[in-house]
C-alpha positions as CSV (number, residue, x, y, z in Angstrom):
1,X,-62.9,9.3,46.8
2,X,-61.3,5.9,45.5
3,X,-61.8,6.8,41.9
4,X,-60.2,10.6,42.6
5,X,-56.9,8.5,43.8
6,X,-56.9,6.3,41.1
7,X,-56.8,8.9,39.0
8,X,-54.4,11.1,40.8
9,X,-52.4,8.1,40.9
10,X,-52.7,7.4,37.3
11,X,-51.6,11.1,36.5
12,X,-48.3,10.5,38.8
13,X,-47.7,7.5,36.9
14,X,-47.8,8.8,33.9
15,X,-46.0,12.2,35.0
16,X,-43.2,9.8,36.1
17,X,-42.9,7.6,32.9
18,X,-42.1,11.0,30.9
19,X,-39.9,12.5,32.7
20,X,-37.9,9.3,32.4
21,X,-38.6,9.5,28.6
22,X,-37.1,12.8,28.4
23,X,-34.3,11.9,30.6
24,X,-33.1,9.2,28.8
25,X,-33.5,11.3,25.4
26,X,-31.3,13.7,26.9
27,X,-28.8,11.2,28.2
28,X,-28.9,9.8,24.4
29,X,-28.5,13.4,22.6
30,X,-25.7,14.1,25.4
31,X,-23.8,10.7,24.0
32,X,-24.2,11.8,20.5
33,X,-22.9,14.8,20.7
34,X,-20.3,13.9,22.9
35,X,-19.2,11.4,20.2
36,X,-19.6,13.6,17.5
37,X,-17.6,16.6,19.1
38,X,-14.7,13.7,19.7
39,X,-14.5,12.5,15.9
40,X,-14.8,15.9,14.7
41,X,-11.7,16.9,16.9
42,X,-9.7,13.8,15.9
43,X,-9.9,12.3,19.7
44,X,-12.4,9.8,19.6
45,X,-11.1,6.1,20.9
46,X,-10.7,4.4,17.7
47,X,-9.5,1.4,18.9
48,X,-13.2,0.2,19.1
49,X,-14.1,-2.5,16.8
50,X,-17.5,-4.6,16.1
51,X,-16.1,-7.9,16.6
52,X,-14.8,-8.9,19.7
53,X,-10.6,-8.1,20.4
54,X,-9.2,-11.6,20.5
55,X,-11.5,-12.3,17.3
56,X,-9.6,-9.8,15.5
57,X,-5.9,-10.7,17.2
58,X,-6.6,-15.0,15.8
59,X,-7.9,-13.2,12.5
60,X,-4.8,-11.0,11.8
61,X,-2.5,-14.3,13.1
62,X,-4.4,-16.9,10.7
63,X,-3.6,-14.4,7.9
64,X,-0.4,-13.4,8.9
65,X,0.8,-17.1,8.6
66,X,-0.5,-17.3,4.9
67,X,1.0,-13.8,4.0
68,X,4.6,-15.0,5.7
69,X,4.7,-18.6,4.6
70,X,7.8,-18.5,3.4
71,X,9.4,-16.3,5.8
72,X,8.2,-18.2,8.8
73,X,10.9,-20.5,8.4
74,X,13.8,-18.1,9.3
75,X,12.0,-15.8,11.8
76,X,13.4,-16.3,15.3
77,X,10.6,-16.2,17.8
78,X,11.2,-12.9,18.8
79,X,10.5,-11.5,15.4
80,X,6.9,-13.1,15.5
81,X,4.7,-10.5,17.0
82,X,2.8,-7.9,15.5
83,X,0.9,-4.8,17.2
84,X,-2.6,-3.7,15.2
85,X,-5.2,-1.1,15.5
86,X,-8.7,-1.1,14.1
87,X,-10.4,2.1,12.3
88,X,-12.8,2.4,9.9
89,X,-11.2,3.6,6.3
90,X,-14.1,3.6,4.6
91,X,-17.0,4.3,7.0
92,X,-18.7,1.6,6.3
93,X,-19.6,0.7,9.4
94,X,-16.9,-2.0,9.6
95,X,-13.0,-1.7,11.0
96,X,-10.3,-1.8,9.3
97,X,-7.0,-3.6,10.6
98,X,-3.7,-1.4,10.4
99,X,-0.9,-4.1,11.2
100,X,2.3,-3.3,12.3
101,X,5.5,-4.7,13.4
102,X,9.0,-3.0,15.0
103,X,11.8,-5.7,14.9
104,X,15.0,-5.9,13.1
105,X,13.3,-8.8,10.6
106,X,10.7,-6.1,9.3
107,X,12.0,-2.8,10.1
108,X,14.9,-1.1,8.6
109,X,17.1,2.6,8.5
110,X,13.7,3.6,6.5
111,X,11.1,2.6,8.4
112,X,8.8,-1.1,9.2
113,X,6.8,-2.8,6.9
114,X,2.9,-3.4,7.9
115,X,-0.4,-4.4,6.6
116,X,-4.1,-3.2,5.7
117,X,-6.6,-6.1,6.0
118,X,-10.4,-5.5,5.5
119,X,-12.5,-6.4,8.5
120,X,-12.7,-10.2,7.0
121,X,-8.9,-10.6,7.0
122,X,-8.7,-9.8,3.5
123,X,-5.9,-7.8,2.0
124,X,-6.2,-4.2,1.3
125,X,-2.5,-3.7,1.1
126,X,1.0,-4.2,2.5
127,X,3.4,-1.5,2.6
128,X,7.2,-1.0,3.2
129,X,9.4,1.6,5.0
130,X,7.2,3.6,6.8
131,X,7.6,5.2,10.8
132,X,4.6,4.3,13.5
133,X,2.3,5.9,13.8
134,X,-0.1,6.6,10.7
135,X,-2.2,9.4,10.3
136,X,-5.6,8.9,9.2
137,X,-7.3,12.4,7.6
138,X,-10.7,13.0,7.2
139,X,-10.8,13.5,3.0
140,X,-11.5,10.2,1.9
141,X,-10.3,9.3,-2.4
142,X,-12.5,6.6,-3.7
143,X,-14.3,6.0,-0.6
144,X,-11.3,5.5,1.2
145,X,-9.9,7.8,4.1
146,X,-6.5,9.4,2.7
147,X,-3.6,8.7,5.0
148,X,-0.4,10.3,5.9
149,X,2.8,8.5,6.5
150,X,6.3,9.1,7.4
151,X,9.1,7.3,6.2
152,X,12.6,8.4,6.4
153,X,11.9,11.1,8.4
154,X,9.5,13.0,6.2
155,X,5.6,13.0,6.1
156,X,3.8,12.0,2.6
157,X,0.7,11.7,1.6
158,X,-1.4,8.5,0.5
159,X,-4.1,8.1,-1.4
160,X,-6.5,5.0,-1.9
161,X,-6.5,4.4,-5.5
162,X,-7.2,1.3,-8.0
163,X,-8.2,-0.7,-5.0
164,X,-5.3,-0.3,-2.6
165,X,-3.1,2.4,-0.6
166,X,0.5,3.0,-2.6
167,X,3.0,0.1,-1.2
168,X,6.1,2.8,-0.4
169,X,5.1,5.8,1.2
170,X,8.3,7.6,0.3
171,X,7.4,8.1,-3.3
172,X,4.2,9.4,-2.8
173,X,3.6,13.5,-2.4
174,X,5.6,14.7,0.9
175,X,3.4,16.4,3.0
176,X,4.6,19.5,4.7
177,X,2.9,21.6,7.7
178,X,0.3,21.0,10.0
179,X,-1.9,17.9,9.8
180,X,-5.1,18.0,8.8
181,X,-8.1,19.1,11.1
182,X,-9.5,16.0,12.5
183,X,-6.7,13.6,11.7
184,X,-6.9,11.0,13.9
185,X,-3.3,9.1,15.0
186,X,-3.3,5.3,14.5
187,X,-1.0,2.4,15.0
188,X,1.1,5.0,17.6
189,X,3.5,1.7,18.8
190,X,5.5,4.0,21.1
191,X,3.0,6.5,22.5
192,X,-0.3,4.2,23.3
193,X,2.2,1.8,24.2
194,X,-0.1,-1.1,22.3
195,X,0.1,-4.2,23.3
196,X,2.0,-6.8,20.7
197,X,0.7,-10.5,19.6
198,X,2.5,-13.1,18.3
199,X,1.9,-15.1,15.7
C-alpha cells in the first residue's frame, strides 16, 4: 500500500513539474511574440537600454563637456541641458544615444543641432538644423538603420555612410509621403514629453 502512494505521489509530482514547464514555455513564447509584433509595428518602448539610465545621463554629460569645451564658457545655465533617447542603430545588441537639445543657444529658424554617440560615448556624428523628433526606419545602409529627419519643415532622408549619418539633413534626399512601415519615432522632445539633464 505504501509503495502504491509513493508512486502515485511520484506521478503527481512529476505531472505537476510539467505542467509548470509548459506554462512557463508558454508565458515565454507569449513575451516573444508580444515583442516581436511591437517592433514589427514600430511601437515597441525603445527607450530601454542595457546599461543602467543615470549611467547613460553621466556618460552623455562627461562627453558633452569635451564636445562643448569651448562653448561652455558663454552658455548661460539655462542653455545647459540636453534630452536623449537610446535605440539600437545597428542591432548590435547595444543602444545607441540620440542627443538633443531645444534652446535658443542650439536651435535656430531651421531646426536644433544634436548628437549620435555609440553606446561607449563615442561619436558617431553631430548634426545641425534638424526638428524633434527623428524617425528611425527599418532598412538599414552599411549596417546602420536609415533615418528620416525634418528640417525646415520638410522630411529627408539619411543614410549611414563612410562611418557616420550626413551632418545637415536639409541637403540630403527630401522624403515625401508616408513613413516607412515600422518606423519607429525617437527623440519626440514635445510629444513623450522627455525629461531634460543638464550638463
Amino acid at each position: 500500500m505504501k509503495r502504491i502512494i509513493l508512486i502515485l505521489t511520484g506521478i503527481s509530482i512529476l505531472y505537476s513539474c510539467r505542467n509548470k514547464e509548459a506554462e512557463s514555455k508558454n508565458i515565454i513564447k507569449a513575451i516573444v511574440q508580444d515583442t516581436l509584433s511591437k517592433t514589427l509595428g514600430g511601437t515597441a518602448d525603445v527607450s530601454d537600454d542595457t546599461r543602467n539610465e543615470d549611467d547613460a545621463v553621466e556618460l552623455i554629460r562627461k562627453q558633452l563637456q569635451v564636445f562643448l569645451k569651448k562653448d561652455l564658457p558663454v552658455m548661460t545655465k539655462e542653455d545647459r541641458y540636453f534630452y536623449y533617447e537610446a535605440f539600437d542603430l545597428n542591432n548590435d545588441q547595444k543602444n545607441e544615444y540620440l542627443v538633443g537639445f531645444s534652446n535658443s543657444y542650439f536651435c535656430g529658424s531651421g531646426g536644433c543641432s544634436g548628437y549620435i554617440l555609440n553606446h561607449d560615448g563615442s561619436l558617431i556624428n553631430s548634426f545641425t538644423v534638424t526638428d524633434f523628433p527623428i524617425y528611425v526606419t527599418t532598412t538599414p545602409t552599411e549596417k546602420f538603420y536609415d533615418l528620416i529627419m525634418e528640417s525646415s519643415g520638410k522630411f529627408h532622408y539619411i543614410k549611414f555612410k563612410n562611418g557616420k549619418y550626413p551632418s545637415n539633413p536639409s541637403v540630403q534626399p527630401e522624403h515625401k509621403g508616408d513613413f516607412p512601415k515600422g518606423s519607429s519615432k525617437v527623440l519626440d522632445i514635445q510629444g513623450k514629453k522627455l525629461e531634460r539633464y543638464s550638463f
